[in-house]
Each structure stands twice: as structure tokens, then as C-alpha cells.
C-alpha positions in Angstrom: -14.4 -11.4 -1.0 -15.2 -12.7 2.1 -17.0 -15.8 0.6 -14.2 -16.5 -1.7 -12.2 -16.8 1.0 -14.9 -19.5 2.9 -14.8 -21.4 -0.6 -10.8 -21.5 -0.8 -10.7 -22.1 3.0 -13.2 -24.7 3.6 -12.8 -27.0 0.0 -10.8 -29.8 0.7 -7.8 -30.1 -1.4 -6.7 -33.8 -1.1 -7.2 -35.5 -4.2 -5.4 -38.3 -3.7 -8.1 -40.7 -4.5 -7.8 -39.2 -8.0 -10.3 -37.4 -10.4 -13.7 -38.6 -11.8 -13.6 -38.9 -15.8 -16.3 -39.7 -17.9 -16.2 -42.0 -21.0 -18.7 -42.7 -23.6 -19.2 -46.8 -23.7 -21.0 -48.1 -27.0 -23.2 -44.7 -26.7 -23.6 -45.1 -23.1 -21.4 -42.4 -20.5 -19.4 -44.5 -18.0 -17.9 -43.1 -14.8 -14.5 -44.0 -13.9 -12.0 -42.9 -11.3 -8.7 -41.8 -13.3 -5.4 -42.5 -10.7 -2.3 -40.5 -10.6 -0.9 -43.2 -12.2 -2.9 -43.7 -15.4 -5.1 -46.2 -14.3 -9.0 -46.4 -14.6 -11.4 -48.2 -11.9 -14.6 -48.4 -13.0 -16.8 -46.6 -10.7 -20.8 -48.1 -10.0 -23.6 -45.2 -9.7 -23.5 -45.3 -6.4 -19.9 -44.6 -6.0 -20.6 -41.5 -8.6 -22.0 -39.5 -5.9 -18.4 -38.8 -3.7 -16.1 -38.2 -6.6 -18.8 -36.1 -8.6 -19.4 -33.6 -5.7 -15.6 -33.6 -4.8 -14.7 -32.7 -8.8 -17.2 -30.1 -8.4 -15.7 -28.8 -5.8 -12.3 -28.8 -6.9 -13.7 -26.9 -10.1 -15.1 -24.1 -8.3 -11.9 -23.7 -5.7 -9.9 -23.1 -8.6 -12.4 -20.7 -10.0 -12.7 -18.7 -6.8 -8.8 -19.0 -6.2 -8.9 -16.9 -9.8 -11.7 -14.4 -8.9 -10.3 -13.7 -5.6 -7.0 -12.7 -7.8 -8.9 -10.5 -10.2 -10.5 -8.4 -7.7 -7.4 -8.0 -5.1 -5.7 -6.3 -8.8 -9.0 -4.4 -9.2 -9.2 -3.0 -5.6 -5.6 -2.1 -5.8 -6.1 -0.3 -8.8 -9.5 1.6 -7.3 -7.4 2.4 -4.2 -4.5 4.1 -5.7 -4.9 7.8 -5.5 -1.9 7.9 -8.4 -4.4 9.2 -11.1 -6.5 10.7 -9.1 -9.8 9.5 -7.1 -11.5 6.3 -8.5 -14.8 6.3 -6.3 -17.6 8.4 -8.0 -18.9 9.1 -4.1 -15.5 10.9 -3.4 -15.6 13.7 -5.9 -18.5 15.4 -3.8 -16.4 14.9 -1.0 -13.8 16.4 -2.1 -14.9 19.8 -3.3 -14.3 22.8 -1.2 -17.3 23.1 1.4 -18.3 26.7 0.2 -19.0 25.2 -2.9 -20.8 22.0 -2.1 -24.3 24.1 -1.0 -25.0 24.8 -5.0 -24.4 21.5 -6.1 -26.2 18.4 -6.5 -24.8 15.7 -6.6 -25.7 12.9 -8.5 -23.9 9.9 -6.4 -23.8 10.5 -1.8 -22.0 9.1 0.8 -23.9 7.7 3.4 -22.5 9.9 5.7 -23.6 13.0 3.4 -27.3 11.5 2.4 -27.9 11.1 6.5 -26.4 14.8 6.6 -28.9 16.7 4.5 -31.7 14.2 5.2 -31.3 15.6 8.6 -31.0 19.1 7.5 -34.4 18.6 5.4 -36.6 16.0 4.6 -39.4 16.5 3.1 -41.8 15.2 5.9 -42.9 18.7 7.7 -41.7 19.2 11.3 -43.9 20.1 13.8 -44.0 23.4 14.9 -41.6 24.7 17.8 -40.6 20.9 18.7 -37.2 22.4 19.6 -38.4 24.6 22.9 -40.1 23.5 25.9 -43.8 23.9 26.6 -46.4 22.5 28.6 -46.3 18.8 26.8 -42.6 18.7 26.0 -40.9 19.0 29.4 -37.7 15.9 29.1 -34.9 17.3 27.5 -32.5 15.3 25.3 -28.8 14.7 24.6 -29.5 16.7 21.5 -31.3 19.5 22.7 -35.0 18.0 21.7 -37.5 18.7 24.4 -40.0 15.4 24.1 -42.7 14.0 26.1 -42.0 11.8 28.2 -38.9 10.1 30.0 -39.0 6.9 27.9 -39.1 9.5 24.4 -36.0 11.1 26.1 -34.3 7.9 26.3 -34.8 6.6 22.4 -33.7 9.8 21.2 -30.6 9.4 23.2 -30.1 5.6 22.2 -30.6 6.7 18.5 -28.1 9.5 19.1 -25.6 7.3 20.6 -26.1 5.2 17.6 -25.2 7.7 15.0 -29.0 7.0 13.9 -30.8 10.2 12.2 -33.8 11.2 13.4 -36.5 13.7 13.1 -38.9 13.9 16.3 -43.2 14.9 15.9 -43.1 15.2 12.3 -46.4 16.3 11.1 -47.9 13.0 8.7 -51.5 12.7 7.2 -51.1 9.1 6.0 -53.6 9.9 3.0 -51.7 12.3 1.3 -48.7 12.7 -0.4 -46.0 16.0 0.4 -45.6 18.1 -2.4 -41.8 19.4 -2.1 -42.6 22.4 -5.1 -45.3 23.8 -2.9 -43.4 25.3 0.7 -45.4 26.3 3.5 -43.9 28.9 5.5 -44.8 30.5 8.9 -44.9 34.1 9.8 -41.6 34.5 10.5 -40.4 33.1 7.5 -39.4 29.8 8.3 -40.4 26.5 6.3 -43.5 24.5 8.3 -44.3 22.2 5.6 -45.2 21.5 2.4 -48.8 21.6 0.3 -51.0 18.5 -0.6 -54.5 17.7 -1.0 -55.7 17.0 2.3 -52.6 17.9 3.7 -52.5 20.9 6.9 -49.3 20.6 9.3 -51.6 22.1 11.5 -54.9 20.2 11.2 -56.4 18.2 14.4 -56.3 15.1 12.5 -52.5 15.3 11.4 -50.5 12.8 13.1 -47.6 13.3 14.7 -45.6 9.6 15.3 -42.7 10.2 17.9 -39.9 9.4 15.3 -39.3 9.1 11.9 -35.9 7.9 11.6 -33.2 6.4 9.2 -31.1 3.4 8.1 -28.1 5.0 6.7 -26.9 1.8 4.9 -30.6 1.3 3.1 -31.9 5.0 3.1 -34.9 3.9 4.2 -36.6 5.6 6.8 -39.4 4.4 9.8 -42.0 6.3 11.4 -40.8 4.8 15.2 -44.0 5.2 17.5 -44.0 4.5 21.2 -47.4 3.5 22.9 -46.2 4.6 26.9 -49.7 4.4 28.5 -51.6 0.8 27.8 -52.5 0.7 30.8 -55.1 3.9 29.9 -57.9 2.3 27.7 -58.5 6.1 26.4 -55.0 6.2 25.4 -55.0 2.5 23.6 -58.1 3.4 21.9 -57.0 6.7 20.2 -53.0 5.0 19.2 -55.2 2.1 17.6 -56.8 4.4 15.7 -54.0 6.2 14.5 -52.3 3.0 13.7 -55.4 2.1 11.4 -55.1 4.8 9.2 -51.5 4.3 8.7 -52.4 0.5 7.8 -55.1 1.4 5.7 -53.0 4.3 3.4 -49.9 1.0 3.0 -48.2 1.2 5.9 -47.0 -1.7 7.3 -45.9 -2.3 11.2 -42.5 -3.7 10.9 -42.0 -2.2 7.6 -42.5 1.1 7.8 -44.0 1.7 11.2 -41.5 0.4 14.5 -43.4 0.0 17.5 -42.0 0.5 21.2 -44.5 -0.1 24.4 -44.6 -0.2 28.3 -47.4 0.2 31.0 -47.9 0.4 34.6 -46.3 -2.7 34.9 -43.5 -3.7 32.0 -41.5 -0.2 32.0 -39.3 0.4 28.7 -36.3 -1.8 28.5 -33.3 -0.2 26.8 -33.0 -3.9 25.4 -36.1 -3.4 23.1 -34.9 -0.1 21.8 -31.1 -1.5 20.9 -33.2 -4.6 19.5 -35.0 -2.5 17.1 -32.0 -0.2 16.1 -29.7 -3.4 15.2 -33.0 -5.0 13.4 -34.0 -1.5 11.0 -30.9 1.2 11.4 -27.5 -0.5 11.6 
């Protein structure tokens, strides 16, 4: 709508020149510019150009003049509530909540695709990310304990942002989840979900800081942020985590967002609003 707007906005109207009309000449097409008045100036090729583009243009204003009608009737139509609800995405809405837990639906709101991706996805968390220990010590906005200061502060910027996010999901780049196959822990409770190659729990599963989603694309990142590059250790084993995600398909700036600071160049809360207005809004 908003570009047929532009086209009836911007097109200019004046026609006082008069209108381009073609005329077939002993088997040859001539160019001539018709006058309000009935007269005919023959026009050279050169002078074709103007009036050619401008007829164009007055053919397509009227066009989008027409379109622009047709949907204003349409979106009054799919707005009325008279008959009832007219967006497929509203009937799941509407249901009574006790009801909508045995149901799924076949068409989601954003809002409610962000809601249970949140509530489950089928990338494993890692275990007890919730409570504090001896490596998760900052505490969030939402409750997370993460860490590091700088982890504490993305998770807050993607809260304030209405941005989903899951944080130390458990990831083995070579292998694929398979969501008919729970893993549970001893108490009961869901830890992950069976594939070849595949342990929550192994050494070599990674665990990238955030995986997190664009509500308007439902696509989701795997957000990592590299805090220490000024420790060669610490470079050396991120690179190599990095690698296998490159070498199973992952792509940095596809799949894979990268944040970084060291001694020196301290997290900006520029780069992090930079990244969420790039890949989440």
C-alpha cells in the first residue's frame, strides 16, 4: 500500500503537453504528440524518449490509483468483525486458553510462535543454567545466572527488545536433534533429545552463549561472544569451536552472530543494538 501511495504521489500529473500516439506510416510506426485540441506534431526519435516515459507513467498512476482502491475495499472487508474473524492467525487466538494446550495449530502469531519457541525448542538446554554456581555468578533481568558481566548485559538488551532467547544450549554441530527421542534427567525433567553423536553432556558438546530469535523471520542465531582475546588460550579454543560450526554449514553472519571485546575495546552496547536491529527486529 505504501508504494502505491509513492507511485500516486510522486507521478506527475500535468499533461498539458498532450499524449504520445503511435501511427502506422506506409508500414512504418510514426510517433506523434496528439494536443488537446486534435492536432498532431510529428515527434523525431529523439523527442520519443520524454513523452514515451511520461505515457508510461501516466499508465501505471492510473493502474495503481485502481489497485490502491481494490485493496482499501478488501482490507475493509478482512477487518470487519460482522461475520466473524477473517484472519486464519486469529482463530487460535481466540480459543479459550484451557483449551489451546491440546491443540495444534496449523497457522501462529508471531507473538504465539516466539511464546512456545521459548517454552521448548528443540535445541537441549544445558543443565541447571537457571541457578548459580561457580561459573555462572551475573545475574540477569530475567532471572538467568550467566558468565560474565558483558553476557549479563546481552541478555538484558535482548530482553528489553522483546527478543527470545535461550542461554548455553547444548549444540554438537554434527548431528541433528531427534525431537521423537527425549532425554530426561533423574528427576524427570527433559535434558535433551537423542542423535547419533549427540550427548547434552559430552566434553565436546558446545554450548554458544545464545541462541536466539527473529520473531518476524522465525529464524533463529546461535549469538556467541568471544570476552577474552586478549588470552591466546582462550582465542585458540573459540576458533576451534567456530570451525566445527563452519565446517557442519554454519555460516558467521548467517547463522552464527559474533560479539567481542579485550583488555582494551570493552563491549559497546552499540554493537549489541547493532546486531539486534541487523538479525531480530
Amino acid at each position: 500500500m505504501d508504494y502505491l501511495n509513492h507511485l500516486n504521489d510522486s507521478i506527475d500529473q500535468d499533461d498539458s503537453d498532450g499524449y504520445l500516439a503511435l501511427k502506422k506510416v506506409r508500414g512504418t510506426t510514426r510517433f506523434f504528440l496528439r494536443r488537446k485540441d486534435g492536432r498532431c506534431t510529428y515527434l523525431k526519435r529523439e523527442e520519443v524518449l520524454r513523452f514515451a516515459q511520461k505515457s508510461y507513467l501516466r499508465e501505471l498512476r492510473k493502474v495503481a490509483k485502481k489497485e490502491k482502491t481494490q485493496l482499501e475495499k478488501c482490507i475493509l472487508i478482512l477487518d470487519s468483525k460482522k461475520d466473524g474473524i477473517s484472519d486464519i492467525n486469529e482463530v487460535y487466538q481466540t480459543l479459550p486458553e484451557p483449551l489451546k494446550p491440546f491443540i495444534v495449530p496449523l497457522s501462529l502469531s508471531d507473538e504465539d510462535y516466539a511464546k512456545r519457541w521459548q517454552e521448548g525448542n528443540l535445541v537441549v538446554k544445558r543443565k541447571r543454567i537457571h541457578a548459580e554456581d561457580d561459573y555462572h555468578k551475573f545475574k540477569t533481568i530475567r532471572g538467568d545466572y550467566v558468565g560474565s558481566k558483558s553476557e549479563a548485559i546481552i541478555a538484558d538488551r535482548l530482553l528489553a527488545n522483546n527478543i527470545p532467547y535461550h542461554y548455553e544450549v547444548a549444540f554438537t554441530p554434527e548431528a541433528e536433534p531427534d525431537s521423537s527421542r527425549p532425554v530426561f534427567d533423574a528427576y524427570g525433567r527433559l535434558v535433551g533429545f537423542e542423535a547419533i553423536g549427540f550427548d547434552p553432556f559430552d566434553r565436546d558438546t558446545l554450548h554458544p552463549d545464545f541462541y536466539v530469535l527473529n520473531k518476524r523471520t522465525r529464524k533463529a542465531y546461535f549469538w556467541e561472544h568471544l570476552g577474552r582475546l586478549s588470552d591466546p588460550k582462550y582465542c585458540t579454543d573459540n576458533l576451534n569451536r567456530l570451525v566445527r560450526m563452519i565446517d557442519a554449514g554454519f555460516t558467521i553472519g548467517e547463522e552464527i552472530l559474533i560479539t567481542h571485546e579485550d583488555a582494551h575495546s570493552p563491549l559497546r552496547l552499540e554493537s549489541i543494538d547493532e546486531i539486534i536491529g541487523k538479525y531480530l527486529k
